[in-house]
N, C-alpha and C positions, 0 to 999 in steps of 0.2 A: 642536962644537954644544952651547950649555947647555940645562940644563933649564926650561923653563920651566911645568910643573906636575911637583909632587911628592906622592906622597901616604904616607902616613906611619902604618901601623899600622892601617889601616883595617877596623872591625867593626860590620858590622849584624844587627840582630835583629827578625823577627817575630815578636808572641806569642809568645816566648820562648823561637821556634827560632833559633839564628843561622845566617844565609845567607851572610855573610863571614867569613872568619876572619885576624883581622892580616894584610890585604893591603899592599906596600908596593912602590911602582912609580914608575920615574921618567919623562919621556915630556920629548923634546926638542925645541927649539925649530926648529919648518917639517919636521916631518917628516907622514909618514902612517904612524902607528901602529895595527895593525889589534888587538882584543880579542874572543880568542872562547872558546867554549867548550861544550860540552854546553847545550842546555836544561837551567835549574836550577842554572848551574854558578856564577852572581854576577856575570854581566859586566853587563846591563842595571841590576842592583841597582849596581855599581860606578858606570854612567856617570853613573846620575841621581843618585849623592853628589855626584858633579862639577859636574853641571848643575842642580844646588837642589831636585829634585823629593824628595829623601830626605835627611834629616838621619844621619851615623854616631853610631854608642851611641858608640864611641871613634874615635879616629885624628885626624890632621889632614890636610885640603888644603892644600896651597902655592902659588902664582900669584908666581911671579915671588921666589920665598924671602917673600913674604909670607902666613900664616895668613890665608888667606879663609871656609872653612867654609861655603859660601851655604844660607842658610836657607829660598830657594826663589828660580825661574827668575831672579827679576828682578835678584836681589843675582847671581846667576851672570853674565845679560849683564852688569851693570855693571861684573864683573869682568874682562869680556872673552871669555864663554865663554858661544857659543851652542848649542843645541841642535835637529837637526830629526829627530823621532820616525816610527817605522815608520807607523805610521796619520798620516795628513797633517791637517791644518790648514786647509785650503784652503776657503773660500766659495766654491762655484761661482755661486751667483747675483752674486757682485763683481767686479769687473776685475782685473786681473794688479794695477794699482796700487793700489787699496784692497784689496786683500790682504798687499802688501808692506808698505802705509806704515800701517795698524790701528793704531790708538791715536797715528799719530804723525804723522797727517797734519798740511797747513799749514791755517793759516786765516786767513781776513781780519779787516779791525778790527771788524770785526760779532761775530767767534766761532764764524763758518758756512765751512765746509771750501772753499779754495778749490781746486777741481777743477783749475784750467790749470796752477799750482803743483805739485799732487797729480802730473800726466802729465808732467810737466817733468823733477819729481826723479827720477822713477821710471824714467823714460825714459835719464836719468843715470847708475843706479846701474847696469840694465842695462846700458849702452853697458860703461862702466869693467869689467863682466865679460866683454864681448865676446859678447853675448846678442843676438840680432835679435828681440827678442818686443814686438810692440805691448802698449805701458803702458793702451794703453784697450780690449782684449780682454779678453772675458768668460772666468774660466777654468774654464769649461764645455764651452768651444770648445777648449782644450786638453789633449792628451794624460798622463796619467800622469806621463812622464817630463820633460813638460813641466813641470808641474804641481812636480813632484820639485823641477824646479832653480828655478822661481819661489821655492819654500818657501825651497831654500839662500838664493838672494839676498837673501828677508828677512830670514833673520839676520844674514845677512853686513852685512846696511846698518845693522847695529846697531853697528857698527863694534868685531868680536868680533875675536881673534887665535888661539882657539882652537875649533875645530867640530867638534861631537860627532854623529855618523850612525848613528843604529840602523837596519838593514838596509835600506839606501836602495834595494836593486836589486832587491826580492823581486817585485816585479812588472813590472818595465821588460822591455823588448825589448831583444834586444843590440844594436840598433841605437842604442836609448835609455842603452843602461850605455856603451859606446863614449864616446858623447855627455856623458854625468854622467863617466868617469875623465876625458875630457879635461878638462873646466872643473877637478875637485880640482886634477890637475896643472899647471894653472894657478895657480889658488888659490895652493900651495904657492911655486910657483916664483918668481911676479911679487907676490903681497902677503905671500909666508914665514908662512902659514896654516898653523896645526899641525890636523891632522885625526885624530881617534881615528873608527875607522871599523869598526865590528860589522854581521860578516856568518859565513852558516854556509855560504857557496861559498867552499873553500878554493881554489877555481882562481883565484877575483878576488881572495884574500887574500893569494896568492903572487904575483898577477902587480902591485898595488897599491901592496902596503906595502913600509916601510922594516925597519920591525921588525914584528913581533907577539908579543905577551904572552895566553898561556894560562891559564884560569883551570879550576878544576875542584871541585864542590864547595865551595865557595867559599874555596875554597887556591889561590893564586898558585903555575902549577906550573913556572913560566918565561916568558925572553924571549929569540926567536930575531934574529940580524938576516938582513938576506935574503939573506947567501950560505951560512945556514946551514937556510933553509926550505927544505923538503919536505913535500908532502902525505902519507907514511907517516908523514915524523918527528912533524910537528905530530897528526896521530890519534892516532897512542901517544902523546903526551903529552896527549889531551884525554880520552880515555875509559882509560888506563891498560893496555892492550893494541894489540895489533897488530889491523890489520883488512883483508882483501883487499878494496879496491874494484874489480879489474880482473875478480874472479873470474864466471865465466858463470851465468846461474839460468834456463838454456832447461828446457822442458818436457823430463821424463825418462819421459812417457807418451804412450802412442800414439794420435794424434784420433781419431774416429771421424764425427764429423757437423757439420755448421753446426747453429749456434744461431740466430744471427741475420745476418741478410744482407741490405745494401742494396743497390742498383739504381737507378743513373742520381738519388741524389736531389737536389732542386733546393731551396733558403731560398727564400720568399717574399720575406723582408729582402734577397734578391741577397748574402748573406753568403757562400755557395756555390754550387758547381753541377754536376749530374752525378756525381755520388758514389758507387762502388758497390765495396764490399765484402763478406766476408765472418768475421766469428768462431766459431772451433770451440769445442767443449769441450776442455778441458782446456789450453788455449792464453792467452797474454796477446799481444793485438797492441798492439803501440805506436803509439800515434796521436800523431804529431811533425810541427810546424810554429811558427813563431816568431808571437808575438802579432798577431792580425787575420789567422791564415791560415784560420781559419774552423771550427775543432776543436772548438772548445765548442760553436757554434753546431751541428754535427753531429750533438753529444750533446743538445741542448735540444730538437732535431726529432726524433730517436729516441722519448725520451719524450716527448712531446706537448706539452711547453714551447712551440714556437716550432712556425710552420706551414710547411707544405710547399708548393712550387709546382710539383710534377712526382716523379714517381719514383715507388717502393715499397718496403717495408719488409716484411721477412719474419722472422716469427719463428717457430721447433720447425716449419718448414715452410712457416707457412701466412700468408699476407698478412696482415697487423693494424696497424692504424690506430690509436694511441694518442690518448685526448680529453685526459688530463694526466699529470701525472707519477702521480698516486695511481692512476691507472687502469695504468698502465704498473708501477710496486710492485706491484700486487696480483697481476698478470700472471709478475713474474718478471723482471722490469729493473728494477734500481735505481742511479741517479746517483748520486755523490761529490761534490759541487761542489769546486771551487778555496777558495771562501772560505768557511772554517767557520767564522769570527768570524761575520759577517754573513749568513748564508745557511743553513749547515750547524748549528748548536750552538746552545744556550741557555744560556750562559755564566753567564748569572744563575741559575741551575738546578743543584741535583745533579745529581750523575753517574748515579744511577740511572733519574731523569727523562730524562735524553738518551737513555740505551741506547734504550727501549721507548717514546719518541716515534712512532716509523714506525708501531707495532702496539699503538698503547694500547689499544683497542677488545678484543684478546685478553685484558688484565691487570682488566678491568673488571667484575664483580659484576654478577648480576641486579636487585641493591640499586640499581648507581649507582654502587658506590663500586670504589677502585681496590685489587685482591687485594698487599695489602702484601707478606707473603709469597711472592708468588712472582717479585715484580717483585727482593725481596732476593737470591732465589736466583738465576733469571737473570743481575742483574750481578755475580755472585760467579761464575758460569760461562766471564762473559766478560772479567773482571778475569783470571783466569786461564789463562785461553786466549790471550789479549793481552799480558797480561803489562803490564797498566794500573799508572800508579804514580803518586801511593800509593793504595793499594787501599782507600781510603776512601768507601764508598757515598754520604752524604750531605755530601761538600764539594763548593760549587758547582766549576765547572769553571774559570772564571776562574781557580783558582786553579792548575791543573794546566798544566804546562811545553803547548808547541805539539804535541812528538811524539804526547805520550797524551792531548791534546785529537784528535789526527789517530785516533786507534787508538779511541776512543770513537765519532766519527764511522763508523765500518770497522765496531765493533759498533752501531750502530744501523742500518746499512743490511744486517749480517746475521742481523741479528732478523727482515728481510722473509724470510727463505730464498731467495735470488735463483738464476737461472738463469744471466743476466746482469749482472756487476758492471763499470759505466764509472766509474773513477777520475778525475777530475781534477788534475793537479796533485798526488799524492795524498802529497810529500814535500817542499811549498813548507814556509821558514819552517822545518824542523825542525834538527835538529844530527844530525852523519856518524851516532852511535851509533841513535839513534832512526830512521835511513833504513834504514841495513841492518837491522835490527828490521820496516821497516814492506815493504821489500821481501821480507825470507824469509814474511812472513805470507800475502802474493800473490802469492805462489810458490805456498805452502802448499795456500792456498784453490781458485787454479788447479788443483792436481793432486788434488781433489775431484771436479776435472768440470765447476765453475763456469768460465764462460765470460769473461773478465775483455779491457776495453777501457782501456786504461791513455792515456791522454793526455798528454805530457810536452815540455815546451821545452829540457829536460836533456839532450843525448846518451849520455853515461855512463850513465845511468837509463835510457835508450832502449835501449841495445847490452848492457845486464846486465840487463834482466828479459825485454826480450819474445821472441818465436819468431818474427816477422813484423813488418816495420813498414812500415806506412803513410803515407806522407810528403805533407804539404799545403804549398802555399805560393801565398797569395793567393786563398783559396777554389776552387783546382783541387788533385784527386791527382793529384800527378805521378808516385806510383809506389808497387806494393807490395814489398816485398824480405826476404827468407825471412834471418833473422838467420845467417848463417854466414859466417865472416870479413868480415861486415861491417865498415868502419869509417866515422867520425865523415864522412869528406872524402865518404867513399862516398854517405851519406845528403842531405851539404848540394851533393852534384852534382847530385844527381836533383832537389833543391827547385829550386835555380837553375837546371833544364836551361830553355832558351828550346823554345815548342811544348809540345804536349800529350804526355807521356811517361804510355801507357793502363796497362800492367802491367810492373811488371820484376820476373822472381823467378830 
């Protein structure tokens, strides 16, 4: 198999830190090569040299033993090398096909887009990927994963040979990642697509790729092929130490009471129904079901997000009806969201701004103004605590890797002093070293007393942090089951049991 990109001594610099250091990597023709590495470690700074969004201070790109060097996206596809970014692209107010064909649609002798043309080609390109997706749906009407592989077949009909996927799965359903490897697998097999494919799920990076190439620091620390991956060996070579993922993080203290506890409750949305639990102190229950089994929406009705149509909610006792999420903070519950880009963080923002967002009203002056001083001590408190890096109080956050954007978020909702912590997702998006960092935290927090409701589509995250898991699937629990020699089968038997399964412990 030759090579068909080479890249050759490869060095980038920010503001006059370098984040690459002489990378040099060959990457061969219809393979699927996977790149990862630590948040911070230079693989996304790598792909976008490839893909034109970043010029290198030195090195060369190769395409074919030809010098290309793209000085941005467009000289990339023309080189054959398309790119589809973790945050999507996607128009929803447009159809599957003017989203596809954007800037390249047909037009008649007038100049004005002919539309039956527009659903023709589009309908084409689908087909030749073996896609059932109406070209004249709106894709608003389709799902994420959907969505995901519309975006690939845009590029792909740019007529690329090489496809570049930054973390394409971070939000799909396995039902949707199934779905996205078959089409690569294709890709590869039937048009000899070479794929570079950046992801921090080492389970989809072993069972994917042909090779994978580590990067670390932005040092090339190696390239394995796949009868020589392992998820031990690939960690030690990404964080430079060994790491037990298998290892147990149950509560080593004794409960004492319910914190909070539902009862029969019901979504108004029909999102769920009949719901009833409870969480102790000092306990993290795992709240596991695969995308649309209604988990979040659980947490959105707890705190007052979202309304109820039946049940009750009990908290330190006593029935309480939450009006919104600030009412529900101020009380002693505080949500994580999933998406701290969009929801959780103010990226455009210092770091110190985010800590004490929840509780600014404490840091604020009879003057008006905002006590400078203590708002610096604070996040120096929790830079420390955390273990935030770099511990730099006024760099916005944008700038800061996923993990310790994650760990910023953790200190700002422990600024409210919470009783009650619902994580969501609280380890999407990060790299292995930054997860076990963010699991011993809530572990840690847990055996405070704090009562912690962990959310997760992860098994492995599911069977190594919590004491209890909760199991949803399709807005019913099918079960709760008390963490001890549980396994992974054990959990996705109770989701898919057929019938109502009330309690299993």
């Amino acid at each position: 198999m030759d090579n068909i990109l080479r890249l050759e001594h490869i060095s980038k610099s920010f503001g006059g830190v370098e984040v690459l250091h002489d990378v040099s990597l060959a990457i061969k023709r219809g393979e699927i090569h996977s790149i990862i590495g630590e948040n911070g470690a230079g693989k996304s700074t790598l792909m976008k040299i490839i893909g034109g969004v970043y010029t290198a201070n030195r090195g060369t790109v190769f395409k074919n033993n030809d010098a290309i060097n793209p000085k941005n996206p467009l000289e990339a596809i023309a080189n054959g090398i398309g790119t589809v970014h973790q945050e999507l692209s996607i128009a929803d107010n447009l159809t599957v096909a003017q989203n596809m064909l954007a800037g390249y649609e047909p037009v008649n002798r007038l100049g004005f887009i002919n539309n039956k043309k527009l659903i023709q080609q589009t309908g084409k390109i689908l087909q030749g990927l073996g896609l059932d997706i109406d070209p004249a749906e709106k894709a608003c009407n389709l799902s994420i994963g959907m969505q995901q592989v519309i975006e690939i077949a845009k590029v792909i009909s740019r007529d690329i040979d090489v496809l570049i996927l930054d973390e394409p799965t971070s939000s799909l359903s396995e039902k949707e990642i199934r779905h996205l490897f078959k089409l690569l697998y294709s890709l590869k097999q039937e048009k000899n697509i070479t794929i570079l494919f950046i992801s921090h799920k080492l389970s989809e990076v072993t069972e994917i790729s042909d090779r994978v190439t580590v990067l670390r620091d932005g040092c090339l620390i190696g390239t394995l092929d796949r009868e020589d991956m392992t998820i031990p060996v690939i960690i030690n070579m990404m964080i430079g130490r060994d790491l037990d993922i298998s290892k147990s993080m149950q509560s080593q203290t004794g409960r004492t009471k319910n914190i909070l506890e539902v009862r029969n409750l019901t979504s108004r949305a029909k999102k769920f129904k009949n719901i009833s639990f409870s969480v102790m102190d000092y306990e993290i229950l795992g709240l596991f079901g695969l995308i649309g089994s209604g988990r979040t929406e659980i947490a959105h009705t707890i705190i007052g997000a979202d309304k109820s149509d039946g049940g009750e909610i009990l908290y330190l006792g006593k029935q309480s009806v939450f009006k919104s999420p600030r009412q529900a903070v101020q009380k002693g519950i505080c949500y994580l969201t999933e998406d701290r880009k969009g929801m959780g963080l103010f990226l455009t923002k210092p770091l110190t701004d985010n800590i004490v967002a929840s509780v600014l009203d404490t840091f604020t002056k009879k003057t008006g103004t905002i006590d400078k001083t203590a708002v610096e001590q604070v996040s120096r408190e929790y830079i420390d605590k955390l273990n935030i890096q770099p511990p730099e109080l006024y760099k916005h956050l944008l700038n800061f890797s996923g993990g310790n954007q994650q760990k910023v978020l953790l200190a700002k909702a422990l600024m409210t002093k919470p009783k009650v912590l619902i994580v969501d997702e609280p380890t999407r998006g990060v790299d292995v070293g930054a997860k076990d960092t963010i699991h011993q935290i809530l572990r840690n927090l847990a055996e405070t007393g704090i009562a912690i409701i962990m959310i997760s589509s992860e098994l492995p995250e599911i069977l190594q942090l919590s004491d209890r898991v909760a199991v949803m699937h399709e807005g019913s629990l099918k079960g709760i089951l008390v963490n001890k020699n549980l396994t992974e089968s054990k959990i996705l038997s109770v989701a898919f049991e057929e019938g109502e399964v009330l309690h299993v412990e």
